[in-house]
C-alpha positions as CSV (number, residue, x, y, z in Angstrom):
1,X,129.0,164.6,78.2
2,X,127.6,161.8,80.8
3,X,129.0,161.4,83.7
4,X,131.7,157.9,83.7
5,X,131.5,155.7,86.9
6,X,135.1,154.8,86.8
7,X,135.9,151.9,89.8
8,X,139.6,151.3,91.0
9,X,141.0,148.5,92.8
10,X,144.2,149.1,93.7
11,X,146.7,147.4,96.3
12,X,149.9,145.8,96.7
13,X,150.9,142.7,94.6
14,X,149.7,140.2,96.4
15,X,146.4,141.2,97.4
16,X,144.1,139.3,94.7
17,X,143.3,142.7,92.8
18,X,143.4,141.3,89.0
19,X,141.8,138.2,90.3
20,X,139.2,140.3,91.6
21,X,138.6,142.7,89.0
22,X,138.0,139.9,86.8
23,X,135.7,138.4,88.8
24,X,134.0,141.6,89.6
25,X,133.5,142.3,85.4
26,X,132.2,138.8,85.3
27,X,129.8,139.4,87.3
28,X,128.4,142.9,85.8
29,X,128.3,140.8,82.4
30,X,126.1,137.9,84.1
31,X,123.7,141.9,85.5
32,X,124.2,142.9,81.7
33,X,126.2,145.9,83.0
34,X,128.1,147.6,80.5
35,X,131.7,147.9,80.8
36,X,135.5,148.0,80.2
37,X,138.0,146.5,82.1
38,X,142.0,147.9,81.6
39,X,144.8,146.8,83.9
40,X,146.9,149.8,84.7
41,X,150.1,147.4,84.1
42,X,148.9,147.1,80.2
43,X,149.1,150.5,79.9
44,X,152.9,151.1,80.9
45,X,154.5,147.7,80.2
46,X,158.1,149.3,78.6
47,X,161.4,148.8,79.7
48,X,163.1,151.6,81.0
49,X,160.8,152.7,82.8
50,X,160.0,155.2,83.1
51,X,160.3,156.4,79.8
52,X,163.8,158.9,79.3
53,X,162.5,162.3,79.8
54,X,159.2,161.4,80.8
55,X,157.1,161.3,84.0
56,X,156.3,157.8,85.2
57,X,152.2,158.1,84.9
58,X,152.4,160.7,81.8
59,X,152.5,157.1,79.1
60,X,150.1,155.5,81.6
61,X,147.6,158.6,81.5
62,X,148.1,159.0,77.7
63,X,147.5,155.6,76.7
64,X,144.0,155.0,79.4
65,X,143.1,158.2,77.3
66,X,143.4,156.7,74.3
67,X,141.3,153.6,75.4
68,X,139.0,155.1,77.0
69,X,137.9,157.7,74.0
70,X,137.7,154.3,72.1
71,X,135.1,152.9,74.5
72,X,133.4,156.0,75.0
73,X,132.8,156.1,71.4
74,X,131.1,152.8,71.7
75,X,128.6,153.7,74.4
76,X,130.2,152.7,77.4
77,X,130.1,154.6,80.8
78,X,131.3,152.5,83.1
79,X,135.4,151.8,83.4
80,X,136.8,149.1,85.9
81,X,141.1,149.9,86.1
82,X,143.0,148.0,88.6
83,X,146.6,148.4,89.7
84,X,148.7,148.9,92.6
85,X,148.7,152.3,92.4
86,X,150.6,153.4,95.7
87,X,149.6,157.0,96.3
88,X,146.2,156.8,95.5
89,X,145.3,160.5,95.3
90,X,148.0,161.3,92.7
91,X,146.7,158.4,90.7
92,X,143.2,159.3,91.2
93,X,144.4,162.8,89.7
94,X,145.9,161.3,86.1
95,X,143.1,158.5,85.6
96,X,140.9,162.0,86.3
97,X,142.4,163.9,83.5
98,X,142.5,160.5,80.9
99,X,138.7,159.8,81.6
100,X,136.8,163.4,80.9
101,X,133.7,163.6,84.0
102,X,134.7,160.9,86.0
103,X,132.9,159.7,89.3
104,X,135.7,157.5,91.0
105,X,134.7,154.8,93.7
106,X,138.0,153.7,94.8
107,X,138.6,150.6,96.8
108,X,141.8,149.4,98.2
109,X,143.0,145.7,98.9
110,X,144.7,144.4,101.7
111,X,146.1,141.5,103.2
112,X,148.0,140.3,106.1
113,X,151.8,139.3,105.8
114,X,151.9,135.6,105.6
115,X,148.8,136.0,102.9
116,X,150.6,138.3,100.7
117,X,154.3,136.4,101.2
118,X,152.0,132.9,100.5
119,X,150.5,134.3,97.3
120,X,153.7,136.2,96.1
121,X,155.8,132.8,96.5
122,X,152.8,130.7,94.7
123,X,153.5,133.4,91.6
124,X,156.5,134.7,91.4
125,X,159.8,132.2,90.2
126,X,163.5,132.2,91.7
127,X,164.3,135.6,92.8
128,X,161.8,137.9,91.8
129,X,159.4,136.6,94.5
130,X,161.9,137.9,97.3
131,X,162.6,141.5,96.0
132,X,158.3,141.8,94.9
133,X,157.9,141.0,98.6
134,X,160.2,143.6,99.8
135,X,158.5,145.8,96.8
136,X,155.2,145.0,98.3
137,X,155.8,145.1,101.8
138,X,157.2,148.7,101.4
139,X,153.7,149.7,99.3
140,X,151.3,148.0,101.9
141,X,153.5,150.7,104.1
142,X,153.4,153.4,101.8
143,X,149.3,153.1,100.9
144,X,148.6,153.3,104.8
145,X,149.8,156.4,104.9
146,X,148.5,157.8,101.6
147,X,144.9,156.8,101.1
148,X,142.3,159.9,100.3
149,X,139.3,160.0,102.6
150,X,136.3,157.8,100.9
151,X,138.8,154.8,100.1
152,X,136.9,151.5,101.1
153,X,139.7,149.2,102.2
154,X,138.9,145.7,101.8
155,X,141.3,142.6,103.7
156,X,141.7,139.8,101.4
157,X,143.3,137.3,104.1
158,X,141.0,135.0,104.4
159,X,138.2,135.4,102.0
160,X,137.3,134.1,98.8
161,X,137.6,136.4,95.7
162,X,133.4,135.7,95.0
163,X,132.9,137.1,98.2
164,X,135.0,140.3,97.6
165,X,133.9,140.8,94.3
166,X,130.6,140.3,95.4
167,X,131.0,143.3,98.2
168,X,132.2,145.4,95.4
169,X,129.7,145.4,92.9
170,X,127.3,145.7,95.6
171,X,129.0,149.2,96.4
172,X,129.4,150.0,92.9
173,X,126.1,149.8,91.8
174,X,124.6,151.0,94.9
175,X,122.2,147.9,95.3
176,X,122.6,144.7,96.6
177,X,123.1,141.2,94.3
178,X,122.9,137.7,95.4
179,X,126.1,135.5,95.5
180,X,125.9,133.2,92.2
């Protein structure tokens, strides 16, 4: 079974992380990289959540199974999944079991208050934006604490999401690209 380089960006809301796995995917398509792209909030969009009876990343894990089997059995080796994903190791442990042989590269986002509470207001309407602030403000707390040796953390404050995605696929693929 080959080995599956499986890249996670993970941080709080807030920190540009579908923004930049987008842009990061766009740019292994313009290097004719193969891969898929899944964000972890796809896979467990249900309300109540978590499921009755169920552990909160057990639907997650079983549905990024599913996928990934699917774009296994197309070829693919390479998996980008992106999500907040506040205590990274236990995370790291159930995308693990879904994705048989997986080399992880994980890289967390950050940014400073005012960026997040900026960007949080800019997306969120009427009173959701004030309790995802207190949600993310408690994560960006949380992740400090919990972050497995190896995690590249990357601060989003002031730079543009080329530039990030650009540092990341650099990483990824272990060789350096030029900026389009």
């Amino acid at each position: 079974m080959p080995t599956t380089k499986v890249l996670v960006i993970c941080g709080p809301a807030g920190v540009g992380k579908s923004a930049t796995a987008y842009e990061v995917a766009h740019r292994l398509a313009q290097l004719n990289v193969s891969h898929a792209l899944i964000d972890s909030d796809e896979l467990d969009r249900v309300h109540p959540w978590p499921p009755a009876g169920r552990e909160s990343s057990e639907l997650t894990r079983r549905n990024l199974s599913a996928l990934w089997a699917n774009f296994a059995a197309l070829g693919h080796t390479r998996l980008l999944v992106t999500g907040v994903f506040t205590t990274l190791s236990c995370e790291l442990a159930w995308i693990s079991d879904a994705v048989p042989n997986a080399d992880i590269t994980s890289i967390r986002l950050i940014a400073d208050l005012l960026t997040l509470k900026a960007r949080i207001y800019r997306r969120e309407i009427g009173s959701g934006a004030r309790d995802q602030l207190r949600r993310t403000i408690r994560q960006l707390d949380q992740m400090r604490q919990s972050d497995p040796t190896g995690t590249e953390v990357i601060d989003t404050s002031d730079q543009p999401v080329s530039d990030t995605a650009t540092r990341i696929v650099n990483a990824w693929l272990g060789k350096p690209i030029a900026r389009p």
